[in-house]
C-alpha positions as CSV (number, residue, x, y, z in Angstrom):
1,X,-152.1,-53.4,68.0
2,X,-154.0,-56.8,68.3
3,X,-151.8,-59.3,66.5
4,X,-153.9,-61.3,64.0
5,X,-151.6,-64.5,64.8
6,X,-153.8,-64.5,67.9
7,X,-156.6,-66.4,69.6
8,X,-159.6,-66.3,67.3
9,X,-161.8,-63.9,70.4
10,X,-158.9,-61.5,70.1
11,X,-159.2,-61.8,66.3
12,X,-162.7,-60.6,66.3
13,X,-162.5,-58.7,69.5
14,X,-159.9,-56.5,66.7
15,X,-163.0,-56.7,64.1
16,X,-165.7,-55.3,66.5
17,X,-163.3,-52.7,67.5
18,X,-163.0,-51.4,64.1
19,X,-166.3,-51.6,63.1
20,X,-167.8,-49.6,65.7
21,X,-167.7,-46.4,66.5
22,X,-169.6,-46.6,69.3
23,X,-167.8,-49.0,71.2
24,X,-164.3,-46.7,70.4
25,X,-166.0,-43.8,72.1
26,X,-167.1,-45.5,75.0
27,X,-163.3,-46.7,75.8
28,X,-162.1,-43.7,75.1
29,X,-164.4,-42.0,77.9
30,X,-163.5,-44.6,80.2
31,X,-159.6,-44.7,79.5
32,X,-160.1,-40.6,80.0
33,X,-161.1,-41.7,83.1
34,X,-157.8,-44.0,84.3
35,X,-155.4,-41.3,82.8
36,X,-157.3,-38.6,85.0
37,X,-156.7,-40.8,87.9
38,X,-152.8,-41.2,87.5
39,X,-149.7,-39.9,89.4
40,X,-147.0,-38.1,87.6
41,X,-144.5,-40.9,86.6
42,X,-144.2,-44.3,85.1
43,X,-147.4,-46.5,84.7
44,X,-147.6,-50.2,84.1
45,X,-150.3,-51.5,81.7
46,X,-151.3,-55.3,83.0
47,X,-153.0,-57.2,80.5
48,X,-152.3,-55.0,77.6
49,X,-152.3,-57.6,75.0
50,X,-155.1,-55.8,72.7
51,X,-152.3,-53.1,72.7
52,X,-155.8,-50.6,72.5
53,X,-154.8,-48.6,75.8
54,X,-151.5,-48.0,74.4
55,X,-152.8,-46.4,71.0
56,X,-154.2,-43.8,73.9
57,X,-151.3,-43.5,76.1
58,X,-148.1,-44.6,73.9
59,X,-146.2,-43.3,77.3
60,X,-146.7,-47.1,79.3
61,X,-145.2,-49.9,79.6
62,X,-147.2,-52.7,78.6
63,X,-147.4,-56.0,79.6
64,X,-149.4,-59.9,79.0
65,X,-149.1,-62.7,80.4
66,X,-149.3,-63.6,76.2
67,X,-146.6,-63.2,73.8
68,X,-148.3,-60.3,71.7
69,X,-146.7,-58.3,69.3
70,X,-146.3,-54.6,71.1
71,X,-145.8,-55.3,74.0
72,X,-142.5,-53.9,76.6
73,X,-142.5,-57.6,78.0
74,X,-144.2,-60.6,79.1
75,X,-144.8,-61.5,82.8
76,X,-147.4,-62.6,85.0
77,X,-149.1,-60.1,87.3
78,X,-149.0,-62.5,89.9
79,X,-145.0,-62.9,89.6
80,X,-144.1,-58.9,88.8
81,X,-139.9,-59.1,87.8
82,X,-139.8,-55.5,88.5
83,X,-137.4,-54.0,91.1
84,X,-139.3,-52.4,94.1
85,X,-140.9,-49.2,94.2
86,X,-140.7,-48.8,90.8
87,X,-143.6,-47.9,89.6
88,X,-146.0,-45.0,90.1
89,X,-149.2,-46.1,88.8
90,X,-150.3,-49.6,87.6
91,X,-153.3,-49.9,85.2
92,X,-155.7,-53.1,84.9
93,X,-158.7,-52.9,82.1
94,X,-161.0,-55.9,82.2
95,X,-157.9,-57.8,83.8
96,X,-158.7,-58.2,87.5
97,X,-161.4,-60.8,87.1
98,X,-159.1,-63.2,85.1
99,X,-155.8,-63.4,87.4
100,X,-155.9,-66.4,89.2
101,X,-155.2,-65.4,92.8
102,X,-155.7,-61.6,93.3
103,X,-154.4,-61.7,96.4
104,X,-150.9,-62.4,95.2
105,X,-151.5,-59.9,92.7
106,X,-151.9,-57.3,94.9
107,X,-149.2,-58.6,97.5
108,X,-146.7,-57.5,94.1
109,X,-148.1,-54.0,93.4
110,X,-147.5,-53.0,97.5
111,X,-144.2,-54.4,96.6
112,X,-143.2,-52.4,93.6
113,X,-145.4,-49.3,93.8
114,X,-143.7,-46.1,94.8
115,X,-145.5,-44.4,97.9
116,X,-148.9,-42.9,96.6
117,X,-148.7,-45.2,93.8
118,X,-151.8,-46.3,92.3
119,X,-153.3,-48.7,91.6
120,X,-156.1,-47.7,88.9
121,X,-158.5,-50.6,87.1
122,X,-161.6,-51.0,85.1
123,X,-163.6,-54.2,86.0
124,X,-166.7,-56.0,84.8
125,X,-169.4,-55.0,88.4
126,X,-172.2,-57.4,89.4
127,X,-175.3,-55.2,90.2
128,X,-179.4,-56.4,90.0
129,X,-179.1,-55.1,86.9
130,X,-175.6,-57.2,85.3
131,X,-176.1,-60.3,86.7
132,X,-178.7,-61.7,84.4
133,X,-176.7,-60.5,81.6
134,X,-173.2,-62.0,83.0
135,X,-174.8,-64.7,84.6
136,X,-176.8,-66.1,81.4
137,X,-175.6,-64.5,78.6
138,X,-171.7,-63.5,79.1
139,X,-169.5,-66.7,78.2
140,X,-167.8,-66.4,81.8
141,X,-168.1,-67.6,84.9
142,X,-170.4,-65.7,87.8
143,X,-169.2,-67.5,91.0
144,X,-170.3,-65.4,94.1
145,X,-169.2,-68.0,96.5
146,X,-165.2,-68.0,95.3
147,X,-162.7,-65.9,98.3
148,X,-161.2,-63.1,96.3
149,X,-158.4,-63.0,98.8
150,X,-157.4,-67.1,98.2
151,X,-154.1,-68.0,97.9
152,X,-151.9,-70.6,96.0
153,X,-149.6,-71.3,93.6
154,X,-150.6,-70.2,90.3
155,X,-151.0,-72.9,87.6
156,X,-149.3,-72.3,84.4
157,X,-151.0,-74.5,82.3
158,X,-154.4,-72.5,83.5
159,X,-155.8,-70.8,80.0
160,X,-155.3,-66.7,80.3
161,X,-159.3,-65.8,79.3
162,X,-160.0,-68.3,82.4
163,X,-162.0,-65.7,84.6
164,X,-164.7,-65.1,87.1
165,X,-166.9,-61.8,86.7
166,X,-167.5,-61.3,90.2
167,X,-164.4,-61.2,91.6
168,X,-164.0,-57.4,91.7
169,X,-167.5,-57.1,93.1
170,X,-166.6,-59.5,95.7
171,X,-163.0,-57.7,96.7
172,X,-164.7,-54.3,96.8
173,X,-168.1,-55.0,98.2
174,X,-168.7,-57.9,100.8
175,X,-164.5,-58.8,101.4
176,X,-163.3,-54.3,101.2
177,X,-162.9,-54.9,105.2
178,X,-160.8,-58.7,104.5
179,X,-159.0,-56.2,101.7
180,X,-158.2,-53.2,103.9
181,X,-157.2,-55.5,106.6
182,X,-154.9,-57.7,104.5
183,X,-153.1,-55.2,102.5
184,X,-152.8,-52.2,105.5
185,X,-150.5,-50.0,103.1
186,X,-153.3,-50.2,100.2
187,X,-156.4,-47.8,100.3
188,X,-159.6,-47.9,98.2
189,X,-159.1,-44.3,97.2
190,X,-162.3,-44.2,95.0
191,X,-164.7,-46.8,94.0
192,X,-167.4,-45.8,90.9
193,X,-170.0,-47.7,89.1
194,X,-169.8,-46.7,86.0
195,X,-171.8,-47.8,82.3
196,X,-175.4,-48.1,83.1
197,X,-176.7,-47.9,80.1
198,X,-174.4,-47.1,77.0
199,X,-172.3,-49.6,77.1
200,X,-175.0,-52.4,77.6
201,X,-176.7,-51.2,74.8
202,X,-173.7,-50.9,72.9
203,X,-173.8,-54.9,72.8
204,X,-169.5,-54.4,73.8
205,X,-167.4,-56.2,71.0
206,X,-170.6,-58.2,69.9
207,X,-171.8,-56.8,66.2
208,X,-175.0,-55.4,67.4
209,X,-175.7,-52.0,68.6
210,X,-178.6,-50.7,69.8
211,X,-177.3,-47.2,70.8
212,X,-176.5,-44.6,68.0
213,X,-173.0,-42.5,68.6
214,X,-175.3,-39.5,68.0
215,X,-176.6,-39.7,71.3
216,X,-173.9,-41.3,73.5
217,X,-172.5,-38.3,74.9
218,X,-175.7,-37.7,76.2
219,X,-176.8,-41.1,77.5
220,X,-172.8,-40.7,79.3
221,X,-174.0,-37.2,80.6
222,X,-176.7,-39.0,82.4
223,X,-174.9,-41.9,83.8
224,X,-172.4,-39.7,85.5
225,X,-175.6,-38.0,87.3
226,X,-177.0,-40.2,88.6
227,X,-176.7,-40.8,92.6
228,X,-174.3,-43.5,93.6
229,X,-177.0,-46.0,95.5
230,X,-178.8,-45.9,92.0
231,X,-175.6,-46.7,89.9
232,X,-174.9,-49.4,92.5
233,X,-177.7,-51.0,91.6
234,X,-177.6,-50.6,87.3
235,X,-173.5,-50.6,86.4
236,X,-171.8,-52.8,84.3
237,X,-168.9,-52.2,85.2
238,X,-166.7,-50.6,88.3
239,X,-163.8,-48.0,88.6
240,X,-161.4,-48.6,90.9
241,X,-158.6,-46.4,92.5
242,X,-156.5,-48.1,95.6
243,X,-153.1,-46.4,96.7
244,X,-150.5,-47.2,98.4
245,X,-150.6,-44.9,101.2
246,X,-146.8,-45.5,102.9
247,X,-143.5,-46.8,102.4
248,X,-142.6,-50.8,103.3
């Protein structure tokens, strides 16, 4: 659970979460989501400090780069002390956009992954439709000119909420090529844009709502059907699914 001895967003991140129904239901379709993407065997929660995901799959192992109450142990995602080929799947909600070089990131889950481990994440996507939103509205940053691939040596006094929205945009739209061609034994196995319209309407952990839970299911039913070129263009956020296709 979210430890009330935490940062004050966490704090009322844990208010808004109980408060709304609304909100609850649309995690729990999108965690029904990562868990129907999985492989048999042990999966790694990164950034699991709300300790949410793990009130739906108390099977992880869950870790923050925070000291939290709840969680298996502390580590940076960038710095993995996990024993290679280790895990089978390795699950990032909302956590992508705030690591400080992905790159390295990703260099570590090649590295511990089993073969045909996953990689399996939930990120904040930059569409015509988001960017206002994120851009003047969303308390961080929107910078479409960073390299998602960068490297360097991570800075520990950098705060952990530190982020930049459109770094899963950029990995997975312009720089997927730079990606593929970087990380040879990691393939974009699936790539959705997902949460058109509930979950902006939801207003997330603000406490507004403008979408009753009476007719979410429905508003959900219709996301999922529309075409891919149209959700491109409206989503709010992006599902990924990369996997690591062969042995080192």
């Amino acid at each position: 659970m979210i430890s009330l001895d935490s940062d004050p967003k966490t704090i009322e991140n844990k208010r808004q979460w109980d408060r709304k129904p609304v909100l609850r239901a649309i995690y729990h379709d999108l965690y029904q989501r990562i868990v129907s993407a999985q492989r048999p065997g042990l999966t790694l929660e990164i950034g699991g400090g709300s300790g949410i995901f793990k009130l739906f799959e108390p099977s992880i192992v869950s870790m923050d780069i925070r000291p939290v109450p709840g969680l298996d142990f502390v580590a940076d995602a960038q710095r993995l002390p996990l024993a290679t080929g280790t895990v089978d799947n390795i699950v990032l909600f909302d956590v992508l956009h705030h690591i400080e070089f992905p790159a390295l990131f990703f260099a570590e889950a090649d590295r511990v992954l089993q073969p045909r481990g996953r990689v399996i994440m939930i990120e904040p996507a930059v569409t015509w439709a988001s960017w206002p939103v994120y851009r003047f509205i969303h308390e961080e940053a929107v910078a479409l000119d960073q390299d998602p691939l960068a490297e360097g040596i991570p800075d520990p006094a950098r705060a952990p909420f530190d982020a930049n929205i459109a770094l899963p945009t950029l990995l997975f739209g312009r720089d997927r090529s730079r990606f593929q061609g970087r990380f040879k034994n990691m393939r974009v196995l699936r790539l959705d844009w997902l949460s058109c319209f509930a979950y902006p309407l939801s207003g997330g952990f603000q406490p507004w709502s403008l979408i009753p839970s009476a007719i979410l299911r429905p508003v959900l039913w219709i996301e999922d059907r529309l075409p891919q070129f149209i959700r491109r263009r409206l989503a709010y956020r992006l599902f990924a699914v990369i996997e690591k296709v062969q042995a080192d």
